[in-house]
C-alpha positions as CSV (number, residue, x, y, z in Angstrom):
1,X,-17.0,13.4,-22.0
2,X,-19.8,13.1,-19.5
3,X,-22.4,16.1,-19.0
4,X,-22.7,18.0,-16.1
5,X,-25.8,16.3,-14.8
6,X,-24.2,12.6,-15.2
7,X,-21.1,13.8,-13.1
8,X,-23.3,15.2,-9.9
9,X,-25.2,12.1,-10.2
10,X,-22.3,9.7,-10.2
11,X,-21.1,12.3,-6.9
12,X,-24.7,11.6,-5.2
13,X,-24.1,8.0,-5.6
14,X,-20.5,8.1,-3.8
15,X,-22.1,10.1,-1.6
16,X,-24.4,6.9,-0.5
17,X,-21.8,4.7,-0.9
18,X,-19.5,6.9,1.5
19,X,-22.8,6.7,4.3
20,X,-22.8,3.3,4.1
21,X,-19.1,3.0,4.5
22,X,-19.7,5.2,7.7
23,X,-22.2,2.9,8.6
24,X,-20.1,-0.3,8.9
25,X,-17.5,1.9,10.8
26,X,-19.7,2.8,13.5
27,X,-20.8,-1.2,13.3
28,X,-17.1,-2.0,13.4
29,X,-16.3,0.7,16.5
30,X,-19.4,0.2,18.6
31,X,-20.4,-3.5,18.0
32,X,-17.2,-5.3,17.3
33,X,-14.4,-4.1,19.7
34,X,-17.0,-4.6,22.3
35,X,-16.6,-8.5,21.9
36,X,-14.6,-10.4,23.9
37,X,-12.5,-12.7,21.4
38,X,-11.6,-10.8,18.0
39,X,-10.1,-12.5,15.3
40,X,-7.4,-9.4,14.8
41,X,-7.8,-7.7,18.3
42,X,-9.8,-4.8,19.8
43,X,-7.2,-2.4,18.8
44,X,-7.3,-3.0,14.9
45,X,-11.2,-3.3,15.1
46,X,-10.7,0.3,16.5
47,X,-9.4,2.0,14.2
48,X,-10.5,0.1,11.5
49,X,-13.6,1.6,12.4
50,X,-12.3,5.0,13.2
51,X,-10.4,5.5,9.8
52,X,-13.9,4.0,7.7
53,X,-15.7,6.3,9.6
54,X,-13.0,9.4,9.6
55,X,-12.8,9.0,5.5
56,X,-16.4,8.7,4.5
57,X,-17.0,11.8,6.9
58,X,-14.9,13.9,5.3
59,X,-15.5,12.8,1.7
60,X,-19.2,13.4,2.5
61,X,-18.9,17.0,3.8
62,X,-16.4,18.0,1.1
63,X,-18.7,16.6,-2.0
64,X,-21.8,17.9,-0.3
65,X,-20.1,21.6,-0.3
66,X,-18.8,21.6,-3.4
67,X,-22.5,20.4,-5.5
68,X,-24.4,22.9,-3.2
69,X,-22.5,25.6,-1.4
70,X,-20.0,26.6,-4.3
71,X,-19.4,30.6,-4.6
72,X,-19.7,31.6,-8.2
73,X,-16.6,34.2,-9.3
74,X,-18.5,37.7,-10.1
75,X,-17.5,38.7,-13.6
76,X,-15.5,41.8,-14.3
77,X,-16.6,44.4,-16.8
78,X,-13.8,44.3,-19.1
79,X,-12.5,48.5,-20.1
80,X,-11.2,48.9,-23.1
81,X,-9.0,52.2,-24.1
82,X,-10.6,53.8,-27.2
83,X,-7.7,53.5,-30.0
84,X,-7.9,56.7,-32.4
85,X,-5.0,56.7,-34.6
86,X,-6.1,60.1,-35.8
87,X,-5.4,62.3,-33.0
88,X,-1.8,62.9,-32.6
89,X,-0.5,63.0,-29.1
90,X,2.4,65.8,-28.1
């Protein structure tokens, strides 16, 4: 099993992975579809680019909330009834 610290650094890393996804989705949806002759088409390059960019975005946002912006549960007292076997109830 990995510790805490190992799993939130494996996170960050994804996290810079996922921006330089996003990165080479903008490259692909701002630079590429602008040429004139693409090996697959303008179309494809757009949403290539789109769907890299769309993906990392999100995957970046959620990871980011849930390692720094996660609500902690507040604990309940837990109330026990006393149990006295010696009083008799009528």
């Amino acid at each position: 099993m990995s510790s805490r610290k190992q799993r939130k650094r494996r996170k960050l890393i994804l996290v810079v992975v996922s921006c330089f996804l996003f990165g080479i989705g903008y490259y692909f949806l701002n630079e590429v579809s602008t040429w004139f002759e693409v090996p697959l088409g303008v179309t494809f390059h757009v949403i290539f680019g789109c769907t890299l960019m769309a993906s990392s975005g999100i995957y970046i946002v959620y990871t980011i909330k849930r390692l720094y912006f996660t609500k902690r549960a507040k604990r309940t007292k837990h109330i026990y009834l006393e149990n006295n076997p010696d009083e008799k109830t009528k």
